[in-house]
N, C-alpha and C positions, 0 to 999 in steps of 0.2 A: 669479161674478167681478164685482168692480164696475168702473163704467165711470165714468171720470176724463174732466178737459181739463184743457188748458195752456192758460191765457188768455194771449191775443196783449200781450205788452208790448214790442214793440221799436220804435215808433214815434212819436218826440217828439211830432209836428203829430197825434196821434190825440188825441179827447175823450176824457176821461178815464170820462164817460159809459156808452160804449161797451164798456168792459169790465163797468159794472153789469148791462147789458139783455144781456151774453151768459151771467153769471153765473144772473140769473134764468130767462133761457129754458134753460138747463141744467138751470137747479131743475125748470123744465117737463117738462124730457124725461127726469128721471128720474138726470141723471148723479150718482154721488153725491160728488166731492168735485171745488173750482176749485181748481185751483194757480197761484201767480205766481212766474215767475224774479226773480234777483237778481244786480244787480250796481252799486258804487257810484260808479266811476271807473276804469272800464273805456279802455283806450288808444284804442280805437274807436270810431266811431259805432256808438251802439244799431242793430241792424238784423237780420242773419241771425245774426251769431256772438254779439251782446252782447244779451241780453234784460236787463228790470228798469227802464225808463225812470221807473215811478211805481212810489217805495220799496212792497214788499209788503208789510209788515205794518198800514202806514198807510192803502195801498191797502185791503188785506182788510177794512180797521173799516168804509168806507166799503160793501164790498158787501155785510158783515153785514147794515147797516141797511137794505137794502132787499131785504133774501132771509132765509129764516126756515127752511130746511128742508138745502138743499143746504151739505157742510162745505167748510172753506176750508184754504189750504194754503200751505206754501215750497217752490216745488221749483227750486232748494234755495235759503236762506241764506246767505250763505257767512262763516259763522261767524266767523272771526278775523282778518276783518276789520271787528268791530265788539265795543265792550265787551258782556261775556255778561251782564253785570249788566244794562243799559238793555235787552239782548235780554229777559231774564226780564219783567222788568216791560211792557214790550210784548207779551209773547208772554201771561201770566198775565192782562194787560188787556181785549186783546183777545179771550179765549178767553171771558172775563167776558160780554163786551159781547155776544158771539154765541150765547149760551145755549150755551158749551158745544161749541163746531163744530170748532176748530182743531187741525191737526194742525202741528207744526214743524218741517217739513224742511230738515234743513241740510247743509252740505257744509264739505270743508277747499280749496276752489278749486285754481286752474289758472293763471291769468294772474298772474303773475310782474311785470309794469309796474304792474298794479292796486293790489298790493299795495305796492309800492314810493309808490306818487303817494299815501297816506290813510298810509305810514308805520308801517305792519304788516309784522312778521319773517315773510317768503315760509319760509325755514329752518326753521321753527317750527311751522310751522300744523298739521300734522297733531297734534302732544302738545298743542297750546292747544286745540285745536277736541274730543280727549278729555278734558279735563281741563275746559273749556266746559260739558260733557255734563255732567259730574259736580256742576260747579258751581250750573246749573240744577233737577238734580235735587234737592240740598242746599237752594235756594231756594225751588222749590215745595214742598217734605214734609218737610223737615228742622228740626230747632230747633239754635240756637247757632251758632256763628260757623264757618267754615270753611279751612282751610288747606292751598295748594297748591303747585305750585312757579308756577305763573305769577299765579294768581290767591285772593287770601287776602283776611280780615278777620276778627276777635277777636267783633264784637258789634254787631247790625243787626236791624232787624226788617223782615223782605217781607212785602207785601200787596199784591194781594191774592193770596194763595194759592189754586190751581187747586183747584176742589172734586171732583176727577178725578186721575187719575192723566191728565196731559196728554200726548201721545201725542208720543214726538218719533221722527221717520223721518232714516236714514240715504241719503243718495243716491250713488253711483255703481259703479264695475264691479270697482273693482282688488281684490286680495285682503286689504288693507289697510280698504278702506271695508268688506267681508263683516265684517271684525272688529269691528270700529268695531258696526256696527248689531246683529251677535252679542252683543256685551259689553254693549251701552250705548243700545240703541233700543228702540222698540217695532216699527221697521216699515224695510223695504230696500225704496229704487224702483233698479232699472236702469237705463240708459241707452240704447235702439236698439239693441237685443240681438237677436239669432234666439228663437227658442224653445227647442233646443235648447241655445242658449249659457245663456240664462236657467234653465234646469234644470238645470245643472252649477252656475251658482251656488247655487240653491234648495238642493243638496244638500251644497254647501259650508255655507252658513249655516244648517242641520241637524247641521252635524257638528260646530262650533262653540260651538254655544246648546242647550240641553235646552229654553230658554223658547218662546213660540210669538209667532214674530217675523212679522209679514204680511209678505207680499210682493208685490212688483210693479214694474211696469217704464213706459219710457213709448216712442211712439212719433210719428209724426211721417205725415198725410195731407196733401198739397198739391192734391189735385185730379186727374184726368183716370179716365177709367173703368176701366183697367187697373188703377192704383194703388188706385181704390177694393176693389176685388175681392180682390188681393191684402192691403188694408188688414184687411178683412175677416176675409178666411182666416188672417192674421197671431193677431188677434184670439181664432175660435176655438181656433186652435195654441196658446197662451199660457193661455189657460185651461185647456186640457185637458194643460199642463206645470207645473198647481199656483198658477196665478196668483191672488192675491186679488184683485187691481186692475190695469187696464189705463186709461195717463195718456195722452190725445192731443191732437196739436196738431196744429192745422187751417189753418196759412201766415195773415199777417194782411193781411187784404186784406177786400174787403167780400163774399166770397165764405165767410167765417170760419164763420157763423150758420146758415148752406143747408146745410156740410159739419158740422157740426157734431147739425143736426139728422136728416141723411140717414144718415150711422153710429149715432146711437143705433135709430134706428128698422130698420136693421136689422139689429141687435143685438137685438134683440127677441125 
């Protein structure tokens, strides 16, 4: 099983810095891919509920350049609330610029105000964000123009085109998203799931897909020694429920880096 993090993005007054040197010393310990939340104009302050203070995909070009090994990630995007075209060409750019690292995690959101304040149909987002899918796909490995109900065009040419089949990940629980990453992904993350619960999905998106969709879930360390333990034991549970990947997040605080390095290590 591979072992993921959520880098801490909910914190305006944080250097941006800060998220390189945690990206790298993850390269160090081994984990193998950073994920960054998203969100664009969220009702709230950034903080516990609104992660995504520094756009991810802009962000991730920044911690390519200075990490060469560890891959990079969206957990999640959230898809329609942003044109899929400028996503392609950001998401195909960056994938460029990383030798190749990036996986695309996206999502059809939740916040209801968000989407009203940027001017995106909340109504809609779940058929935009599959039709999104398709659209991208069409973008990177397709020739000729494409035609949708939301989103079309006769005749274009994308570049740069992913020299991979570029991986794009489904995120969340409902039986709706199982479908979604069934039909249209390469890869499902969970969201703070049991193990148990997470295996009832695993066997939903088995019964779904004949393709071999990875999977994985994410979960959430804050600190104190019980938690750890149980972090732990969560950890082994999920792998031995078929997990490909397990994504954690470690509370952002300057405590981030210690716990970060103290689950890899005994993870070991």
């Amino acid at each position: 099983m591979d072992l993921q993090v959520i880098l801490p993005n909910e914190a305006p007054a944080m250097d941006p810095r800060f998220l390189v040197r945690l990206a790298a010393r993850a390269e160090e310990l081994g984990y193998h891919t950073a994920w960054l939340p998203d969100h664009l104009l969220p009702p709230g302050e950034f903080g516990e509920v609104f992660g995504g203070v520094y756009e991810p995909l802009t962000t991730l070009s920044y911690v390519a350049a200075r990490t060469s090994a560890i891959h990079l990630g969206t957990s999640v995007l959230v898809l329609p609330l942003r044109n899929p075209f400028a996503v392609a060409k950001q998401a195909a750019t960056l994938d460029r610029l990383s030798g190749e690292r990036l996986t695309l995690g996206v999502g059809i959101g939740w916040e209801r105000t968000e989407f009203a304040n940027v001017g995106a149909d909340f109504r809609t987002r779940a058929a935009r964000t599959d039709e999104a899918i398709s659209l991208l796909r069409h973008l990177f490995h397709g020739e000729g123009g494409f035609r949708g109900e939301y989103y079309s065009y006769e005749t274009g040419f994308f570049e740069p085109k992913p020299r991979r089949r570029l991986p794009i990940m489904v995120g969340g629980n409902s039986d709706a998203a199982l479908r979604r990453a069934a039909t249209l992904a390469d890869e499902w993350q969970g969201v703070e799931l049991t193990p148990a619960e997470f295996a009832q999905k695993v066997t939903r998106i088995r019964e779904l897909s004949t393709r071999d969709i990875r999977v994985g879930t994410r979960i959430a360390w804050n600190g104190g020694e019980t938690e750890f333990a149980q972090a732990v034991d969560r950890a082994h549970a999920f792998a031995e429920a078929g997990a490909d990947a397990l994504a954690v997040w470690f509370s952002p605080d300057d405590g981030f880096e210690s716990r970060m390095t103290r689950f890899a290590t005994a993870l070991r």
